[in-house]
C-alpha positions in Angstrom: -16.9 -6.4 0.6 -13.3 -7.8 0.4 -10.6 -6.1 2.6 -7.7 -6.6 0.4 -8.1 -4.8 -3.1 -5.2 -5.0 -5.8 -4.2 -1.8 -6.7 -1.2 -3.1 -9.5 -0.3 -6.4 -10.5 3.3 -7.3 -10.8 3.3 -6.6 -14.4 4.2 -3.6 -13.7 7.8 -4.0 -12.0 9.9 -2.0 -10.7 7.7 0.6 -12.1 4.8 -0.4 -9.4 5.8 3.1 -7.0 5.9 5.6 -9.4 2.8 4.3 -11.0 1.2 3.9 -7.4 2.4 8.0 -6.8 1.1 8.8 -10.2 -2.3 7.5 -9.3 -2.8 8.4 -6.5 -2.9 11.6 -3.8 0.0 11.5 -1.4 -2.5 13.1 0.9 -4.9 10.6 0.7 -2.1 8.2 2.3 -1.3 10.3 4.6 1.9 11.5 2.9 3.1 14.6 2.4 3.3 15.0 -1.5 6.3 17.1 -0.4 7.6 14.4 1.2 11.2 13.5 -0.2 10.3 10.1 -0.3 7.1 10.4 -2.3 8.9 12.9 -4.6 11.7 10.3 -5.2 9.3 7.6 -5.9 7.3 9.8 -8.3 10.5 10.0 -10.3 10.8 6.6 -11.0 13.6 4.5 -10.8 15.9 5.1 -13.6 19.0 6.9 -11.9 17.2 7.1 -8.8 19.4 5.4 -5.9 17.1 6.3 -3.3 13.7 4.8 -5.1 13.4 1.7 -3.3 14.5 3.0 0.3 11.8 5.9 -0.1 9.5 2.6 -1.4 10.3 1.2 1.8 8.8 4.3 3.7 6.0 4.6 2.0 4.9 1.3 2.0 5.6 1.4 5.9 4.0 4.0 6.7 1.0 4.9 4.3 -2.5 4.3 5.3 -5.7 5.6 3.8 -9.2 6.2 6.2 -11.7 5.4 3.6 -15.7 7.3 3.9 -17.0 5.0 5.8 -14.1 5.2 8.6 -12.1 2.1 7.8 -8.1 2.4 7.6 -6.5 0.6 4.8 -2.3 0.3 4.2 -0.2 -0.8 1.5 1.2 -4.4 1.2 3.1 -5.8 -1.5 4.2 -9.3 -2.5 4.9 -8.6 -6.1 1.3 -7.1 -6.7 0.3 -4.2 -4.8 -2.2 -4.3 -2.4 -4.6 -2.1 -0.3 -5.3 -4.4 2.9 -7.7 -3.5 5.4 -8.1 -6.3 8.1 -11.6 -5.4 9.7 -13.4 -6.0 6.1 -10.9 -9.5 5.1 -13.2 -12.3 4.8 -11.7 -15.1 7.3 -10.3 -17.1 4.7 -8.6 -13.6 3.3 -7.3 -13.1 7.5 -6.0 -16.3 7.6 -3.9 -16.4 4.1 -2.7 -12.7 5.1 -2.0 -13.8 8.6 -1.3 -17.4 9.1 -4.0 -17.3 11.7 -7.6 -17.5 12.4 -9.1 -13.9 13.5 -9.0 -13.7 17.5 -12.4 -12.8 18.8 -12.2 -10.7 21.7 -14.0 -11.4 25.0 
């Protein structure tokens, strides 16, 4: 099992939040679908000032506890990613990283 799984590629754009909010449960990322951040991205970007600062939350902040306990968050460089670092494969750690995994004494 890989611990990073694309969720959009940059095809998408500027559209990648909205889409991201469209597919998915706020809830399940631990936001608020209330939220003013995740209402704004939901709205999309045309005439939406605030759509890339409440990006910038979301993508800070979100994190998702899958079934069998493992916590995922958001990362994007152009594609959008779900990243969990306990299931990366080391070469996956290190190009996330820069670094080799630490093992712990």
């Amino acid at each position: 099992m890989s611990g990073m799984e694309l969720l959009f590629s940059d095809r998408y754009g500027v559209y990648i939040p909205q889409y991201f909010a469209g597919k998915f449960s706020g809830g399940d990322w631990n936001i608020a679908e209330s939220n003013s951040d995740w209402l704004s991205i939901l709205a999309g970007p045309e005439d939406n000032e605030g759509y890339w600062d409440a990006w910038d939350e979301i993508l800070g902040r979100a994190s998702y506890t899958d079934s069998n306990g493992f916590v995922w968050t958001l990362h994007q460089d152009g594609d959008l990613w779900a990243v969990c670092p306990e299931l990366m494969t080391e070469e996956e750690y290190e190009g996330y990283f820069g670094e080799a995994r630490q093992e712990i004494a």
